[in-house]
ROZAMAR-432239 format. One record per residue (C-alpha): residue in one letter; y, x, z. Coordinates in steps of 0.25 Angstrom, whole numbers, padded with zeros to 4 digits, always signed. Each point is the difference from the previous one (the first is absolute). Example, Ala and Ser with C-alpha at 12.3 -4.5 7.8 and 13.67 -1.06 7.14 Angstrom:
BEGIN
A-0018+0049+0031;S+0014+0006-0002;
END
This chain:
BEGIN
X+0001+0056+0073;X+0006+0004+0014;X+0001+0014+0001;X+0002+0009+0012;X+0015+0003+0001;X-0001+0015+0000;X-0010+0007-0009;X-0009+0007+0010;X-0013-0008-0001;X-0009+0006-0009;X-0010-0010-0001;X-0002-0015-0006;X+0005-0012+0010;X-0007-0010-0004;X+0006-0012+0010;X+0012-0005+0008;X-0008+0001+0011;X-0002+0018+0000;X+0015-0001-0007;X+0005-0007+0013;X-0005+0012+0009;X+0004+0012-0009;X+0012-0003-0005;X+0008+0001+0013;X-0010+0015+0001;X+0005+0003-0015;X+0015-0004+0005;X+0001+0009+0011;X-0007+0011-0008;X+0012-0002-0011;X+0009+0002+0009;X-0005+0012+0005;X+0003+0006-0012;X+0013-0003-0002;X+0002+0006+0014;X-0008+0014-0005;X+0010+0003-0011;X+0003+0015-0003;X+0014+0002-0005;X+0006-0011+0012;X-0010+0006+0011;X-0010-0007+0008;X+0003-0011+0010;X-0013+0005+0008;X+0003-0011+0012;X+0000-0011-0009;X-0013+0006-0008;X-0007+0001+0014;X+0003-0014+0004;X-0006-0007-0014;X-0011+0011+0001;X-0003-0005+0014;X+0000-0014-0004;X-0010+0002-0011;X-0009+0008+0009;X+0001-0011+0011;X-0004-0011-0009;X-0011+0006-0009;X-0007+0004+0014;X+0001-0016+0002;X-0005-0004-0011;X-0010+0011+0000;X-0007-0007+0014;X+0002-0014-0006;X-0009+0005-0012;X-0011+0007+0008;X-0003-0014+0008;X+0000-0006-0013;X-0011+0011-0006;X-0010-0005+0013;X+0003-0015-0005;X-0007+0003-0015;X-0011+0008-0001;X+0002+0000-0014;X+0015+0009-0002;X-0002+0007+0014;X-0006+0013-0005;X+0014+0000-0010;X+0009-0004+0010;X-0003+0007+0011;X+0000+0015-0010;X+0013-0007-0004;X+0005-0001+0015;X-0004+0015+0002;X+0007+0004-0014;X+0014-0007+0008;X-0003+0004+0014;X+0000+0017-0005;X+0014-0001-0007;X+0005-0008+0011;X-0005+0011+0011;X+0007+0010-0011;X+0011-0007+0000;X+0002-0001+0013;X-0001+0013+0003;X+0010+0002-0009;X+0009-0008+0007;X-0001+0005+0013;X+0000+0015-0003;X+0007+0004-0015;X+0013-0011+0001;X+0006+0010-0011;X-0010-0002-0010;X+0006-0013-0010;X-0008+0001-0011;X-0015+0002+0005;X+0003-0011+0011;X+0005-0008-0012;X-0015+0004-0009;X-0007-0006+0011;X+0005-0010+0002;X-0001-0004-0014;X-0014+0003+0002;X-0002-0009+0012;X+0007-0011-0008;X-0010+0001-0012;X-0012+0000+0011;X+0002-0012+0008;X+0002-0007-0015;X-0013+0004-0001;X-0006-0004+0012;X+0007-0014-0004;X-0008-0002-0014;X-0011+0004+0008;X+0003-0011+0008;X+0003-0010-0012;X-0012+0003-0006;X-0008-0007+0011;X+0007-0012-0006;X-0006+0003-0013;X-0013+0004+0006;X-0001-0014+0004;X+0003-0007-0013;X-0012+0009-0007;X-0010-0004+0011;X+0003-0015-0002;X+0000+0002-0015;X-0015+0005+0001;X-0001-0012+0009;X+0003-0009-0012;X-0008+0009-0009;X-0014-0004+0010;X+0006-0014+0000;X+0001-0001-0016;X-0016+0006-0002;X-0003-0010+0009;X+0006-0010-0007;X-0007+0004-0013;X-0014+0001+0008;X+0002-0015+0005;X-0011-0009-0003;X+0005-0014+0006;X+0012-0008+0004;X+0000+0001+0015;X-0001+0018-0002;X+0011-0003-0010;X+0009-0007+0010;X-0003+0009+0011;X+0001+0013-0009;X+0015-0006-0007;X+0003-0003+0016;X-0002+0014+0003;X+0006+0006-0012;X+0012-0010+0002;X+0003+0007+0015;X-0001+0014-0006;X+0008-0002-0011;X+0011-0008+0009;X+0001+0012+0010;X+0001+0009-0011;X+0012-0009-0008;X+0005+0002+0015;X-0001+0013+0000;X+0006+0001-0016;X+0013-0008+0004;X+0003+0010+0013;X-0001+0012-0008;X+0008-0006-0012;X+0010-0004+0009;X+0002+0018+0005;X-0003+0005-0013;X+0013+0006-0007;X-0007+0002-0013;X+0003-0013-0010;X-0011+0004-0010;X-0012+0000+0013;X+0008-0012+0004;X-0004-0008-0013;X-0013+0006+0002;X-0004-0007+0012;X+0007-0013-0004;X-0010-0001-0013;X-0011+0002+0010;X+0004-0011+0007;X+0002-0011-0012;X-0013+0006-0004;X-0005-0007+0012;X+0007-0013-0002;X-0005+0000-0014;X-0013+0002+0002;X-0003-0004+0013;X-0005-0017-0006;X-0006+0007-0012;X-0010+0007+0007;X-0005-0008+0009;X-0001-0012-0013;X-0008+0011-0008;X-0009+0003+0013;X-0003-0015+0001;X-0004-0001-0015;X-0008+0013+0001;X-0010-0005+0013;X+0000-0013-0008;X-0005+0004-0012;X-0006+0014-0001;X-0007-0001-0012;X+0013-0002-0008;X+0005+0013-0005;X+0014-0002-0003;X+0003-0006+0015;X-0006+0014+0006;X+0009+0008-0009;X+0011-0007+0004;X-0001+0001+0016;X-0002+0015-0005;X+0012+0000-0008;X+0009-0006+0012;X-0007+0011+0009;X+0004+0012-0007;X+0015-0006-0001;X+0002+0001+0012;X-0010+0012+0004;X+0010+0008-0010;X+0012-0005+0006;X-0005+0005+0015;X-0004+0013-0008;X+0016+0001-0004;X+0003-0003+0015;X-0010+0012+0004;X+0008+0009-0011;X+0014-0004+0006;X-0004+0002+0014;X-0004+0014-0006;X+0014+0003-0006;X-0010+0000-0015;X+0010-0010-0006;X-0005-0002-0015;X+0010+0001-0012;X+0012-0009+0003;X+0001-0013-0008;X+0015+0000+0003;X+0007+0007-0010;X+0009-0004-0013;X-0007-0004-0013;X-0005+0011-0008;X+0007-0004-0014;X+0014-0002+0009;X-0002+0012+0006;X-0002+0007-0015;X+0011-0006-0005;X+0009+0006+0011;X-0006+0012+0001;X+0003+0002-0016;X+0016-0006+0003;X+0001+0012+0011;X-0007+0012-0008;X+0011-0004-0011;X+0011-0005+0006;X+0000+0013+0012;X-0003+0010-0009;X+0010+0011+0000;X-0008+0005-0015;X-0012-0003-0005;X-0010+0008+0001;X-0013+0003-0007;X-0008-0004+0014;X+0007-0011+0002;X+0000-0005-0015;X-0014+0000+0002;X-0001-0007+0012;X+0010-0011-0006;X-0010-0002-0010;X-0011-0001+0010;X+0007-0010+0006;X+0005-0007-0012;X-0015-0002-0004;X-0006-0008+0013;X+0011-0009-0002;X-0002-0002-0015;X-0015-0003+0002;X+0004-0009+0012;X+0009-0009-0007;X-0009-0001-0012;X-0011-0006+0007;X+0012-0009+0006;X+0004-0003-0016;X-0014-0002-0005;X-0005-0008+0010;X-0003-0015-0003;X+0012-0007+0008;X+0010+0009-0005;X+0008-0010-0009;X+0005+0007-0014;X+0014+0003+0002;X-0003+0007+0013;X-0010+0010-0008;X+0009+0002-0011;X+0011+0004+0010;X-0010+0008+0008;X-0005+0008-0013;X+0014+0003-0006;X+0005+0005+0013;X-0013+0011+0002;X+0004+0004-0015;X+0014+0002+0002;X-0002+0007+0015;X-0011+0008-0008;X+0009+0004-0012;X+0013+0002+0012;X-0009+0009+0009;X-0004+0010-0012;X+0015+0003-0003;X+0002+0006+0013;X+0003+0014-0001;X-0006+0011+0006;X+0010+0010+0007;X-0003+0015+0004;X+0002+0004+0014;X+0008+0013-0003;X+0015-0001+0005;X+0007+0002-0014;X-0006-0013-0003;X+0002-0008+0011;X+0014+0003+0000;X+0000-0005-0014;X-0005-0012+0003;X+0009-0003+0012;X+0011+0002-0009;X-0005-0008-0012;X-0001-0011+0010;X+0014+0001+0007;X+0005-0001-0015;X-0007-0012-0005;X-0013-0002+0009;X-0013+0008-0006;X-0010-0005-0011;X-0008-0005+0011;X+0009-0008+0008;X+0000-0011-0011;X-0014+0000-0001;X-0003-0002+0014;X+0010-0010+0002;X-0009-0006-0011;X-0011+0001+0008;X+0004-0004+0012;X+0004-0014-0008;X-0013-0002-0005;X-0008+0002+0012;X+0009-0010+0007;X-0003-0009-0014;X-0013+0002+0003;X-0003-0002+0015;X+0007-0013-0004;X-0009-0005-0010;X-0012+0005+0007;X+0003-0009+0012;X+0002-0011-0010;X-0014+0003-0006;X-0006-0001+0016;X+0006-0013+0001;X-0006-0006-0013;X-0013+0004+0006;X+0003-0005+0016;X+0006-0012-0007;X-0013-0003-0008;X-0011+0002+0012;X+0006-0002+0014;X+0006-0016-0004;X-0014-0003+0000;X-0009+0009+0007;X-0009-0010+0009;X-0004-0005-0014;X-0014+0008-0002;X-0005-0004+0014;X+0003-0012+0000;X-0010-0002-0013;X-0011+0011+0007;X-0001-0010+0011;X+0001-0013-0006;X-0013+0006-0011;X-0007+0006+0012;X+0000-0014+0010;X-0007-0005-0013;X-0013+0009+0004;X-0006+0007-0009;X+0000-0009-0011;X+0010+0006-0009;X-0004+0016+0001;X+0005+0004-0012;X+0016-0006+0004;X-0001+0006+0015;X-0003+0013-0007;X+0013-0001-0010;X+0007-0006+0012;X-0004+0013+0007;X+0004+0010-0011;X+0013-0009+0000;X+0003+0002+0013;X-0002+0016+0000;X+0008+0002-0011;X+0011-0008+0005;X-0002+0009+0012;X+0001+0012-0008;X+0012-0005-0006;X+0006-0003+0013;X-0002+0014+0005;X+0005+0006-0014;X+0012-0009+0002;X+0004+0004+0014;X-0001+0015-0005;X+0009-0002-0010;X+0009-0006+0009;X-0001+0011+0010;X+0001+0012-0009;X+0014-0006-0004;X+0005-0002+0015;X+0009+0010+0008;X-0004-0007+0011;X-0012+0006+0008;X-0002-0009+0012;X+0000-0012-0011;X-0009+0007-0008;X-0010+0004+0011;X+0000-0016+0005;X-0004-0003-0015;X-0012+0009-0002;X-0004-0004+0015;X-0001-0015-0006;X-0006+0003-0013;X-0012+0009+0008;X-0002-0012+0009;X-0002-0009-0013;X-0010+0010-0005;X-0009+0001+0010;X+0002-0015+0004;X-0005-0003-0014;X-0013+0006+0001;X-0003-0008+0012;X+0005-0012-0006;X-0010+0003-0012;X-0012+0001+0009;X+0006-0014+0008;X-0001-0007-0012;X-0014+0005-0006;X-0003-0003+0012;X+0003-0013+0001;X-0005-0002-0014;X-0014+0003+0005;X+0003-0009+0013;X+0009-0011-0004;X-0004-0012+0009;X+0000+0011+0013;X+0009-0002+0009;X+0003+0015+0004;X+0002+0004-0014;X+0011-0012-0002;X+0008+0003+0011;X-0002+0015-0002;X+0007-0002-0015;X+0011-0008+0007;X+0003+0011+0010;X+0001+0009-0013;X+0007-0010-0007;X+0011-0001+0011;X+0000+0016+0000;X+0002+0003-0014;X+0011-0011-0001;X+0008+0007+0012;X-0004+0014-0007;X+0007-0004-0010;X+0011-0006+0005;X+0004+0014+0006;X-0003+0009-0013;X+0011-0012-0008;X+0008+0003+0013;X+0000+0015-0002;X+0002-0001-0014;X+0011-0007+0000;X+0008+0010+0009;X-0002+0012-0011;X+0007-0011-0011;X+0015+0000-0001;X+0003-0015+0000;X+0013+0001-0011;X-0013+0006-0010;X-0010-0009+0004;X+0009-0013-0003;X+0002+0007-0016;X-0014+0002-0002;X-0006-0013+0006;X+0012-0008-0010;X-0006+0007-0012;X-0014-0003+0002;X+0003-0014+0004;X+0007+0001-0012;X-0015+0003-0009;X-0005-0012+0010;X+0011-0009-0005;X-0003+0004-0015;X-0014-0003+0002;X+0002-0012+0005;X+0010-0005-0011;X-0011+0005-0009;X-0010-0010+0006;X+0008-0011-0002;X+0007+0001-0014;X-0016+0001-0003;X-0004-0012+0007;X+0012-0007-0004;X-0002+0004-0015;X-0017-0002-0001;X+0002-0013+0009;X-0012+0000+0006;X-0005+0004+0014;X-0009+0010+0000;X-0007+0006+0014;X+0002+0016-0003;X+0014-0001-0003;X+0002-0009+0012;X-0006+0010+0007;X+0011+0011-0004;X+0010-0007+0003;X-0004-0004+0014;X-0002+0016+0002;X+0012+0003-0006;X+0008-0010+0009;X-0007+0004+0010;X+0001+0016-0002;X+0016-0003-0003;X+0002-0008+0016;X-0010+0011+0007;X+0008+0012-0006;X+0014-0008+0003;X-0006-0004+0014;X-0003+0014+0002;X+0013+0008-0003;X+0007-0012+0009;X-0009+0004+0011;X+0004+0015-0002;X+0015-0003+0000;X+0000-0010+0010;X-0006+0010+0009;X+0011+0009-0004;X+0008-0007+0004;X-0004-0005+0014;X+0000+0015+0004;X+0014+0000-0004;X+0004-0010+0010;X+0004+0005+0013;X-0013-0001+0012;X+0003-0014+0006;X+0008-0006-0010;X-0014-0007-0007;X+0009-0014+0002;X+0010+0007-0012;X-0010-0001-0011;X+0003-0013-0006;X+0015+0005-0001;X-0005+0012-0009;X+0003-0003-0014;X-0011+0007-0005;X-0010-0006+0009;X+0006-0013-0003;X-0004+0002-0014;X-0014+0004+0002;X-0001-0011+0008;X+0004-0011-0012;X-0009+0010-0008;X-0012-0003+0006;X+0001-0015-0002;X+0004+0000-0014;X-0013+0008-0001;X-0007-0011+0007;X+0005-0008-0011;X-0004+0007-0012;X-0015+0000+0009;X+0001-0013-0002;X+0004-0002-0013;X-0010+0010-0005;X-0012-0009+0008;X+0006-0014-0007;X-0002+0008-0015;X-0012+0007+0004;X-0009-0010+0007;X+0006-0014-0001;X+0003+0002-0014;X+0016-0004+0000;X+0008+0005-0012;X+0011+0007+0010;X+0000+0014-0009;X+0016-0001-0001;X+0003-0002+0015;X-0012+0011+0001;X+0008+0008-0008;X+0012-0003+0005;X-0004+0003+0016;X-0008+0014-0004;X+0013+0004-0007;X+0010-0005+0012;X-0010+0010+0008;X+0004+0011-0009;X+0015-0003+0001;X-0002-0001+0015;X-0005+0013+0001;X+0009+0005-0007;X+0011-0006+0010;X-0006+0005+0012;X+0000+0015-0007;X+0015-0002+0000;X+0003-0006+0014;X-0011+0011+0005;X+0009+0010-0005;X+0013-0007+0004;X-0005-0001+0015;X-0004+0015+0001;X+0013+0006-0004;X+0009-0011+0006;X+0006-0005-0012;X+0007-0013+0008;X+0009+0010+0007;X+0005+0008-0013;X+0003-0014-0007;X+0006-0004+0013;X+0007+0011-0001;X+0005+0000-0014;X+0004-0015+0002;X+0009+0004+0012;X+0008+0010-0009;X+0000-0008-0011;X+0006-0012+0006;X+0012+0011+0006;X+0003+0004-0015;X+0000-0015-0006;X+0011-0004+0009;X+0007+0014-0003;X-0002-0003-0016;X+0006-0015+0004;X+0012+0007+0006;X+0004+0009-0012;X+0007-0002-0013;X-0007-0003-0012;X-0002+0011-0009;X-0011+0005-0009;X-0003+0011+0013;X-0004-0012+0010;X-0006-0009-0011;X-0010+0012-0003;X-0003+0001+0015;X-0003-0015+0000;X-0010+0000-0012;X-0007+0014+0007;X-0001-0007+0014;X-0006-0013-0006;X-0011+0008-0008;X-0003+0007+0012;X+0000-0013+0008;X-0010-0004-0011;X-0009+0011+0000;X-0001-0001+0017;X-0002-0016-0002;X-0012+0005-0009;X-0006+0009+0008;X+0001-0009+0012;X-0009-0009-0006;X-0014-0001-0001;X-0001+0000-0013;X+0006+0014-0003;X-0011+0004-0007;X+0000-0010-0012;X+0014+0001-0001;X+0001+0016+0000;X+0005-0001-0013;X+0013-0007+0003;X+0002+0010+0012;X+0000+0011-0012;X+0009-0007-0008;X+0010-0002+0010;X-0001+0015+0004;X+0004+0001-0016;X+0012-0008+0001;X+0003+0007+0014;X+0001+0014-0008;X+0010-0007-0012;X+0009-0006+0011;X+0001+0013+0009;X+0005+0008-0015;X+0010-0011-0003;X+0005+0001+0014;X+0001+0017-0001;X+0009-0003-0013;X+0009-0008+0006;X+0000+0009+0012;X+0003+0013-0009;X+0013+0000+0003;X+0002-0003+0015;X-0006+0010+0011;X-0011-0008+0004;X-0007+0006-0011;X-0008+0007+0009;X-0005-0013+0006;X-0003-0005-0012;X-0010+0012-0003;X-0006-0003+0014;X-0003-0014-0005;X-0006+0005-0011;X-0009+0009+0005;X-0004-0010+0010;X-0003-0012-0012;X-0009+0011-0007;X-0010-0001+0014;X-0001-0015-0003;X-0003+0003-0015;X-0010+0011+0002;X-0007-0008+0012;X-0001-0012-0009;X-0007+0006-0012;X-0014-0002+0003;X-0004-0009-0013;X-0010-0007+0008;X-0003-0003+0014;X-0012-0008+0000;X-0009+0009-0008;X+0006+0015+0007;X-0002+0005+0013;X+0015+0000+0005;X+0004+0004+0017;X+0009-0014-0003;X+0004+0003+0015;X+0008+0013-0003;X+0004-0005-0013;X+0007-0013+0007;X+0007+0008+0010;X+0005+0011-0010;X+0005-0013-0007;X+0007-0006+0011;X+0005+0013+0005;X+0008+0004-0013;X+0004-0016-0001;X+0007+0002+0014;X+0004+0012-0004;X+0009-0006-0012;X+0004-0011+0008;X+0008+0010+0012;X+0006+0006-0013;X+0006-0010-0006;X+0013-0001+0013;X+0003+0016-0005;X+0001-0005-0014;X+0009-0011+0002;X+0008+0007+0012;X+0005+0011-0011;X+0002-0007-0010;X+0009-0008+0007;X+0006+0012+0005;X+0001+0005-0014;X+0006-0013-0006;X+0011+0000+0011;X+0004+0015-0002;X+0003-0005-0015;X+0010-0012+0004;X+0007+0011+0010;X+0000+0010-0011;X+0007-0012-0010;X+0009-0005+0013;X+0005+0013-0001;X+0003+0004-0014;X+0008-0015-0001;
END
């Protein structure tokens, strides 16, 4: 927000346009202060002159104001006791002026004074803006009951005519005063009124149509009421911010983050432990244990993820009651500083302890979100699809339209669930307010859409109900469309990618279930032809899904304009070949399923590539994001440098050592460079063990010589590799394979620019020794 350059206003500025006017009034009010300064003296000529100024244009400003007052009847009582208020102190001040030069510091009061009354006289002014927008709101108000009063087509058009004009000039009116406002949060206010408008604008005139048509049908009444009351409660949140009565903010961090934080600093920025906040640290240690048990125990939580969860409550649980309490008295604080300068304090290890395990658990709780966003978001159009396709039956098939109902609900509910999960874990309150704006759009567009449909079940063959659905239909898949949207920017990609590869991984299983089964039995049987279709089919949704999310990732990576440079990013390249290999198993899965072709190997074979390919595309993600082209680049340039070096030197067991670490080091570039890194981890790991050999043969033959020290360097590098390379398995942990690759490189480089030093004193060492035998001959 803008602030006035000097603190002399008192009161709220609300817009640039009352900012504009008092700032340069504050300015000159600042500088009168600095000009009224006791210890230097004060510069009364300089004080008189800004005084004047702010005198001169107050008074202007204070004649502009009173012919606005006669212009609205509705501020001019205000204003014009405003305008006297400013006129009083400006004939004080004048006085002041002309009579008492001496006097700095009450010339400087009032003029302070006269600066905080003509910015009141400019909100009083502002407010005739806001006292526009209220009177076309109840405007709209009258327009929406007549609306709702409406007993035929031709009053419905020309009520949705007049309600159209009104609510035009008040988005008019909506987009000047977001445009002057300086407040972000009354800002995003405004703006959700608008989209309101846009969202709801063909929904209501739809449910109108249906209501006139058929006013004997229940469900079509409640839903035109339904559509009403959305946007009757989004004018009455416009009313509220014109008011300044804003409600709780939506844009905050998530609750069990901010727990989890919250504990960290109550441990971490304790100089001791007390008994208060002991208690407080238990306090805040239990919101977040119920909170991730009801993440554990809920239904998409896959098993390891719970076992991690629970074991990580108990161990923080066990950690948090051995801290100690300590007495404030200063006999025991001095103790306790000096049993931590000696060796760190008993509860320094503990809460290092715990600091680990709430990182653990953060961790693992994020990977329990994404099982469940994984599981319901590749497929959320799902439940209305089938609502709709039972409901355009008529009302034939009661008993399904009402389990297809019930679906629908609870996979709303599950949704909403979902989303609050997602944003209890994000630090990232402008994210987290954009989700639960989707998800409250989706929530009350469902009960509209449930009276849509029943309506339509009682009116199948009418034409208003049809096209009324159809509008719905278009608006829940847009609805939609923006909740996946919002979602997707609370998940870390690098995440995501893990968890999507291990359900693919239970979807693949199933699948090589199915047909070990069928190839076994050899017969065909419908329901296990069934599964399998949904299992394909669940397996190329969910892959569809997380190349969607990456691909949009991606794209906002690339530079604004540069669009044309897609098809040279590796990783888009991939998804690109992807998506028609997934084509291809489609394909083959139709040829089983329906025409009855025995192609369950080349099925296998296709949904397997797909896991592989996934698996690929999490390494060239990671690769792009940390740049791993210009480290290997770089490592090449350097080793290329030393080979021609080791080409030049004698033969010894010193340069051959050199030669055998710089083709394992080559080797294990070459395999991260690959694609395939992940399948081939294992050989990364037992290069690094051969690295770690050769480095302690080279330090013995280096014992003697100085480069010793070099040696030891080398050493210490080559343990980087090994300890970065000892992950037993990446397809099955969450590894940051970006860090792990550069720390890899890094240290190989790092060995590479060492190996000149070790040959340039040995050499040095080898030649003092002929000298020294020169000599003694």
């Amino acid at each position: 927000m803008l602030q006035c350059t000097f603190p002399v206003v008192d009161l709220e500025i609300p817009t640039r346009s009352v900012w504009s006017v008092v700032n340069p009034l504050a300015v000159q009010v600042g500088l009168m202060t600095g000009y009224c300064n006791k210890k230097k003296g004060t510069k009364h000529k300089k004080l008189i002159h800004c005084a004047r100024n702010v005198n001169k244009v107050s008074h202007s400003i204070t004649e502009v104001a009173r012919g606005i007052a006669h212009e609205h009847p509705e501020i001019r009582e205000e204003l014009e006791e405003a305008c006297t208020r400013t006129l009083e102190v400006h004939k004080l001040l004048k006085r002041k002026l002309e009579t008492e030069l001496k006097e700095g510091g009450a010339i400087l009061d009032l003029s302070k004074q006269v600066v905080n009354n003509i910015t009141q006289v400019l909100l009083v002014i502002d407010s005739a803006d806001l006292i526009l927008m209220e009177r076309l709101v109840k405007q709209v108000m009258m327009s929406l009951d007549h609306l709702e009063r409406c007993s035929d087509m031709h009053r419905l058009e020309e009520g949705f005519k007049q309600l159209t004009h009104y609510m035009d000039s008040l988005m008019r009116q909506i987009s000047v005063r977001q445009k002057d406002l300086l407040y972000t949060e009354r800002k995003e206010d405004l703006a959700l009124v608008k989209a309101m408008w846009n969202r709801c604008r063909e929904r209501l005139f739809s449910s109108c149509r249906v209501a006139i048509a058929h006013p004997d049908v229940d469900p079509a009444l409640k839903n035109r009421h339904e559509v009403l009351e959305e946007i009757r409660d989004s004018l009455n949140r416009l009313q509220a911010v014109i008011r300044n009565k804003t409600s709780e903010s939506s844009n905050k961090s998530g609750t069990l983050a901010t727990c989890l934080q919250q504990l960290e600093l109550n441990i971490v920025f304790a100089n001791e432990m007390t008994k208060e906040r002991q208690v407080k640290v238990r306090n805040l240690f239990g919101v977040i244990q119920q909170a991730s048990m009801t993440i554990a125990n809920s239904v998409c939580t896959r098993p390891e993820r719970q076992e991690h969860i629970v074991r990580l409550l108990k161990e923080c649980e066990t950690a948090l009651s051995l801290l100690r309490v300590q007495p404030q008295t200063p006999g025991n604080s001095a103790a306790a500083s000096d049993s931590q300068q000696q060796g760190g304090g008993g509860n320094e290890l503990v809460i290092d302890k715990i600091c680990g395990l709430t990182g653990e658990l953060s961790h693992y709780l994020q990977l329990a979100t994404l099982d469940h966003i994984d599981d319901f978001y590749f497929l959320p159009h799902i439940p209305f699809q089938v609502l709709y396709r039972i409901t355009s039956e008529g009302a034939k098939n009661k008993s399904q339209h009402k389990e297809s109902e019930m679906d629908m609900a609870q996979h709303v509910l599950n949704l909403e669930k979902i989303t609050k999960m997602a944003c209890s874990l994000s630090f990232d309150p402008p994210k987290n307010k954009m989700v639960r704006t989707a998800i409250s759009n989706i929530v009350s567009l469902f009960k509209q859409v449930v009276f849509a449909t029943r309506a339509l079940a009682v009116q199948s063959k009418s034409e208003y109900t049809r096209d009324n659905i159809e509008v719905y239909r278009k608006c829940w898949t847009k609805e939609l469309h923006v909740l996946v949207a919002a979602v997707d920017e609370l998940c870390p990609v690098e995440e995501y990618l893990f968890v999507s590869s291990s359900h693919i991984k239970e979807d693949l299983g199933a699948i090589e279930m199915i047909l070990e089964t069928e190839t076994r039995n050899n017969n065909n049987e419908e329901h296990s032809w069934a599964d399998l279709d949904q299992a394909v089919d669940a397996l190329a949704n969910r892959t569809l899904r997380v190349l969607c999310v990456v691909e949009e990732d991606r794209m906002r990576c690339l530079q604004p304009g540069r669009n044309h440079m897609a098809l040279q990013d590796p990783v888009l390249r991939h998804i690109c070949g992807m998506k028609q290999k997934i084509g291809e198993v489609r394909g083959l899965c139709n040829e089983v399923v329906h025409k009855g072709k025995p192609k369950y190997n080349e099925l296998l074979g296709g949904t397997q590539g797909t896991l592989r390919d996934l698996e690929q595309l999490r390494v060239v993600y990671f690769k792009c994001k940390v740049r791993c082209d210009a480290y290997i680049e770089s490592f090449k340039g350097e080793l290329h440098y030393v080979e021609q070096l080791l080409t030049k030197s004698q033969i010894n067991s010193v340069t051959a050592n050199c030669t055998t670490i710089l083709s394992l080091l080559n080797h294990i570039v070459a395999v991260i460079e690959s694609d395939s890194v992940v399948s081939e981890w294992a050989m990364v790991c037992s290069r690094a063990r051969e690295l770690v050999q050769m480095t302690s043969q080279l330090e013995q033959h280096l014992r003697d010589t100085q480069a010793v020290r070099v040696g030891e360097d080398i050493s210490q590098t080559v343990q980087v590799i090994a300890q970065e390379s000892e992950i037993p398995d990446l397809g099955s942990n969450f590894v940051p394979l970006g860090e792990v690759f550069v720390a890899i490189l890094v240290a190989a480089e790092g060995v590479v620019k060492l190996v000149p030093a070790v040959l340039a004193d040995y050499r040095t060492v080898v030649s003092s020794g002929k000298r020294k035998k020169m000599f003694r001959k």
